[in-house]
C-alpha positions in Angstrom: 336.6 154.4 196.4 334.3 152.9 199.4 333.2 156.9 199.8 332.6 156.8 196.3 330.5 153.5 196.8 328.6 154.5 199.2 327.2 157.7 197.5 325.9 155.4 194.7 323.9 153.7 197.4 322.5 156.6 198.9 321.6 157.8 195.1 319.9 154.6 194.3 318.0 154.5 197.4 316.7 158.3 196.5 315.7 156.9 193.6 314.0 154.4 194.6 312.2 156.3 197.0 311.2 158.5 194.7 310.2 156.0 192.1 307.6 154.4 194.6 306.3 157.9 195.7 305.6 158.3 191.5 303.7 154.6 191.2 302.1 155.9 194.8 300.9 158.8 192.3 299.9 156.5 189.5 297.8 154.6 191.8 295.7 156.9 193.5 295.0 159.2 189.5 294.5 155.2 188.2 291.7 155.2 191.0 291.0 159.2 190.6 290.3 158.5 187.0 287.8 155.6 187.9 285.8 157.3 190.1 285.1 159.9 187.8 284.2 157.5 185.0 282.0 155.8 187.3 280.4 158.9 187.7 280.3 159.3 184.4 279.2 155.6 182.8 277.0 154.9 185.6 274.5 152.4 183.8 274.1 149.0 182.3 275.1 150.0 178.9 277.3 147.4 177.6 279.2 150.7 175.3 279.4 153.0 178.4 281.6 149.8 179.9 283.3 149.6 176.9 284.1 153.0 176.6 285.4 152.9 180.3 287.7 150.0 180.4 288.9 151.9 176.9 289.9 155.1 179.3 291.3 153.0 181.8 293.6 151.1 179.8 294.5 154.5 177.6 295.2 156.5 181.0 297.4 153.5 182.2 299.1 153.3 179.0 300.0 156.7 179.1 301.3 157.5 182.8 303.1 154.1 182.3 304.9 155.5 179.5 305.1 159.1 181.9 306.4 157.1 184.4 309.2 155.1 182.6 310.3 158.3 181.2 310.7 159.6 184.7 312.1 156.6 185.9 315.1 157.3 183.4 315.7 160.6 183.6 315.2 160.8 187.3 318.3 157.7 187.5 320.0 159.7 185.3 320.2 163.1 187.8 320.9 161.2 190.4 323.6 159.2 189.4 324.8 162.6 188.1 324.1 163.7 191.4 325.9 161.2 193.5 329.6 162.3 193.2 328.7 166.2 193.7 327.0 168.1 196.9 323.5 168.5 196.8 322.3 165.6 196.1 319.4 165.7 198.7 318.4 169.2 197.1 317.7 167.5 193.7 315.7 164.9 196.0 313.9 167.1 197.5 313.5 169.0 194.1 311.4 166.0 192.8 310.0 164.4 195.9 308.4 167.9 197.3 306.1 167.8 194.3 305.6 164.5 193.8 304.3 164.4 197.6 302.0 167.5 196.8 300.8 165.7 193.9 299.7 162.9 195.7 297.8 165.1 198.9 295.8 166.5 195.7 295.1 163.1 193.8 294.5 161.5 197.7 292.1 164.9 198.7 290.3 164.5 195.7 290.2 160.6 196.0 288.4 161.5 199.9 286.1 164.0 197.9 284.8 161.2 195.4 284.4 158.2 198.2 282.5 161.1 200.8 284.6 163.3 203.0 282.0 161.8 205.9 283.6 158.4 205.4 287.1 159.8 206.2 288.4 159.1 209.7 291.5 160.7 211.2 293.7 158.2 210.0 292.9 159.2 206.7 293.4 162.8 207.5 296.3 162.5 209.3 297.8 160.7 206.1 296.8 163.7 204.2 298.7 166.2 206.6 301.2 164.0 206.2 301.4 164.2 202.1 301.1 168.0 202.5 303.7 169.0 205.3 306.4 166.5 203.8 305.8 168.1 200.1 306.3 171.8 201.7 309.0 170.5 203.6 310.9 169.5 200.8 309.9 172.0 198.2 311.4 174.5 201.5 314.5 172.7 201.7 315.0 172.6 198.2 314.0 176.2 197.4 316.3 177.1 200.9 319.6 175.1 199.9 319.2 176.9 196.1 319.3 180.3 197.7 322.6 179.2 200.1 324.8 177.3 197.6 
């Protein structure tokens, strides 16, 4: 039973995790997405404001929605997930992606604010984001092919 207990734990914490890494993803598109319509509605127009807070509060609306959605299902496989082996696979399954997702979102995020103002910190973040997603989408793909 404490066995038992304990695997919910570690499932929820997954979760969790993964949860965070999917608002770190809403985030950085959120700010994505204003950048571009900046680029966009650059001008004193009072409709090309309107217009932009419009887009903003659509996008948010729908990858709030995405994300709820994905909060559920994603709860759902891994309380699924908790009593049987591989529960790290299906982590890694969703996290690997998730991660790549966000070195794209952050790259292109660097690309709109000037790859000039980047320092390594910033770089070394974006490593990061990358080599964790391959990681993950290795171990994944690697545990499939042994189990």
């Amino acid at each position: 039973m404490l066995k038992q207990g304990i695997r919910y734990v570690w499932a929820y914490v997954l979760w969790i995790v993964v949860l965070l890494l999917a608002l770190w993803l809403l985030i950085i598109g959120r700010t994505d997405f204003l950048g571009v319509l900046g680029a966009f509605y650059v001008g004193d127009s009072a409709t090309h404001a309107w217009r932009a807070r419009f887009f903003d509060r659509v996008f948010t609306l729908v990858f709030g929605l995405i994300w709820l959605v994905f909060m559920i299902v994603t709860e759902a496989s891994f309380r699924k997930g908790a009593l049987r082996p591989g529960l790290l696979k299906r982590f890694a399954r969703i996290a690997g992606p998730l991660l790549v997702l966000i070195f794209v979102a952050d790259l292109f995020l660097l690309w709109l604010q000037g790859i000039a103002t980047g320092n390594w910190m910033r770089w070394l973040a974006l490593v990061g984001e990358l080599a964790a997603g391959i990681l993950l989408l290795w171990y994944a793909r690697s545990f499939k092919s042994s189990s």
